[in-house]
N, C-alpha and C positions, 0 to 999 in steps of 0.2 A: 498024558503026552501033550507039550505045545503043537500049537499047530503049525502048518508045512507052511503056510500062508496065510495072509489074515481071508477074511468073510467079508468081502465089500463088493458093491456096486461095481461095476466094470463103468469106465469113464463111458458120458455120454456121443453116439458115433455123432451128430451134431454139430461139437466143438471143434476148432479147428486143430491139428495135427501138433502146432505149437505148444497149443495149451495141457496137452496128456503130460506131459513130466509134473509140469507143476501141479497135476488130477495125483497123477500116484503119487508123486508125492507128499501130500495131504493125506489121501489114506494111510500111504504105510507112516507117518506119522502119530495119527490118529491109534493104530491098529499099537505102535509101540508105548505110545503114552496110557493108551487105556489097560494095557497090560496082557493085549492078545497074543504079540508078538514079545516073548519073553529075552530077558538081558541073557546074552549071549547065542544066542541064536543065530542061524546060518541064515541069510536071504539069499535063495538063489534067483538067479535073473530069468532062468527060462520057465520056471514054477510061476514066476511073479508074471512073466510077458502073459502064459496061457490063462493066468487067471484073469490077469483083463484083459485079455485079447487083443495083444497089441505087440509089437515085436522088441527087440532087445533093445532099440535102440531110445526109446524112450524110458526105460526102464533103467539105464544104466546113466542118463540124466539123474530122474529123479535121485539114483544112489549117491550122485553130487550132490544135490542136494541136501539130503538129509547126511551126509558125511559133515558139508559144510556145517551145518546147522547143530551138530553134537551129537545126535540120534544114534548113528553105527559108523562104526569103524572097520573101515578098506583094510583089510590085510593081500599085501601082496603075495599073489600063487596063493591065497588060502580060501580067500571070496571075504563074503560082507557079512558083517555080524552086528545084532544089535546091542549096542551099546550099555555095558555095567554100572549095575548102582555104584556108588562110593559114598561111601559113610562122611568124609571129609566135605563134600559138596551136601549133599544131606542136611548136616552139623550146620553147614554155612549159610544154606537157602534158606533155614526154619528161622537162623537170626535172621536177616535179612527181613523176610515176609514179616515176621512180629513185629519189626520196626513199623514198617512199612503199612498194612493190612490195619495196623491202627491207626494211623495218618487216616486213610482213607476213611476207617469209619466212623472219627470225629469231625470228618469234613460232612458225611454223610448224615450225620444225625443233624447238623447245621443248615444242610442246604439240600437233604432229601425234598422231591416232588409229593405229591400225596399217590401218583400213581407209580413211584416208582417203592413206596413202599405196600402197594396193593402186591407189589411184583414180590419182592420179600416175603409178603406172608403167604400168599399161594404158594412158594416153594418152599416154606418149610410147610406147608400142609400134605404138601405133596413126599416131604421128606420123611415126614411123622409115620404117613400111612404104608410108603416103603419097610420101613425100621419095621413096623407092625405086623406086616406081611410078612416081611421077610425079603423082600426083592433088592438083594443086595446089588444085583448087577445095575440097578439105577442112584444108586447111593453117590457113587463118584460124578457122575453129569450132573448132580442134582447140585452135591456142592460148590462145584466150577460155578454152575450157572446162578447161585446164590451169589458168591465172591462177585461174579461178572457183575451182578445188579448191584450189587454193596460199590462197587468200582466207580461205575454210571453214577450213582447217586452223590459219589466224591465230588463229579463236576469240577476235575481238573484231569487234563486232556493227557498231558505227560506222565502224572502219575499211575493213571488208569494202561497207559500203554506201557510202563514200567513193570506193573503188577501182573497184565495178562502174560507177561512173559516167565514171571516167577511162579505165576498158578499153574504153567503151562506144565515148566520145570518139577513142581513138587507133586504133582498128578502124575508124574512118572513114577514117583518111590510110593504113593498111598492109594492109585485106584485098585492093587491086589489086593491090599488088605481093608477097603473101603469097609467089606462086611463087616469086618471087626470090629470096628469104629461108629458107622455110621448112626446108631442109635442115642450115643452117645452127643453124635455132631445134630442132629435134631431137636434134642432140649438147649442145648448153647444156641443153637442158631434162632431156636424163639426169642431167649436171654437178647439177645444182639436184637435183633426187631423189635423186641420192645424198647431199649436202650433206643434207636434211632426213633421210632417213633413218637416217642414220650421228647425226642431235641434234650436229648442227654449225653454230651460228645465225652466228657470224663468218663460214664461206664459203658457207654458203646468200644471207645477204645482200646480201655482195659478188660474186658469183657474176650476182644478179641486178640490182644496182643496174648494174652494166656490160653484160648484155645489153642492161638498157632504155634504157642512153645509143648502144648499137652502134646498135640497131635504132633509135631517133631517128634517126642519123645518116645510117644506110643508106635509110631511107625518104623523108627530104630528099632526098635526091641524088636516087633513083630518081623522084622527082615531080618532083626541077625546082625545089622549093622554098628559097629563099633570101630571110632579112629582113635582110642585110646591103647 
């Protein structure tokens, strides 16, 4: 059964009054991207006030919010519900990111730091020994925050802010099935670390522009999703 509400922190009482919409709003973000709060689901506003303690009226912000933002959809007389995959947008963001994602990490193999590729290898070690274990529930933050570094390491400002918004995006359709996958994204993701740090921008690129079409691929199937 999803859950009634996500499992977060209640906003800090510290903060001023203002700042609570854009607090839950972040979480219930957070709570939908990471796959807590499942596509179609009800958000009800007085579940959501008691859980962080705070009254309707900030809560019914943040649902602007995350309405504006794509997240869920206002149905009038019906409440708020979190927002469905679609195969079509899917389809689009995986082209998209492979374009993209490899830009990045030919720029990266080019003009990586030496500590920002110390940061790379710590997280696929950290990835490896997930995969190993088993601990899938860190599979999806582990990847974001690999891309994140892979992004930095670009050292261009506009494209790294283009891309967190499509990793943002595609962490919607693959943090459920992260388990499924993530073992797999563990040996690529060393392939790509060596690739940058060997200043190899031809197989850093291609390296990555084909993970991000595998893992399109694989993430369709595993959801079911098809715009054919």
């Amino acid at each position: 059964m999803p859950p009634s509400s996500p499992t977060a922190t209640a906003p800090s009482d510290g903060l001023g009054a203002s700042s609570l919409p854009s607090q839950i709003a972040e979480l219930l973000e957070e709570a939908i991207i990471g796959g807590e709060l499942v596509p179609g689901q009800r958000l009800r506003g007085d579940d959501l006030a008691a859980t962080y303690g705070v009254s309707r009226i900030p809560v019914r912000e943040a649902m602007r919010t995350l309405e504006a933002g794509g997240w869920i959809e206002i149905r009038p007389r019906y409440g708020a519900y979190v927002r469905s995959h679609s195969a079509v947008e899917l389809r689009e963001l995986f082209e998209v990111r492979s374009v993209s994602e490899a830009y990045a990490a030919r720029w990266a193999a080019e003009r990586r730091t030496d500590a920002e590729l110390d940061q790379l290898r710590a997280i696929v070690r950290d990835t490896q020994r997930a995969a190993r274990s088993g601990d899938v529930a860190v599979l999806s933050p582990l990847s974001a925050s690999f891309f994140d570094v892979l992004h930095r390491a670009a050292h261009n400002s506009v494209l790294e802010l283009t891309l967190a918004t499509l990793a943002k995006r595609a962490r919607f359709y693959y943090a459920t099935v992260a388990g499924q996958l993530g073992s797999d994204w563990a040996a690529v993701h060393e392939q790509i670390v060596d690739a940058v740090g060997g200043r190899d921008p031809e197989r850093a690129g291609t390296l990555v522009r084909e993970h991000i079409e595998h893992t399109g691929r694989a993430v369709s199937d595993l959801l079911g999703l098809s715009d054919s």
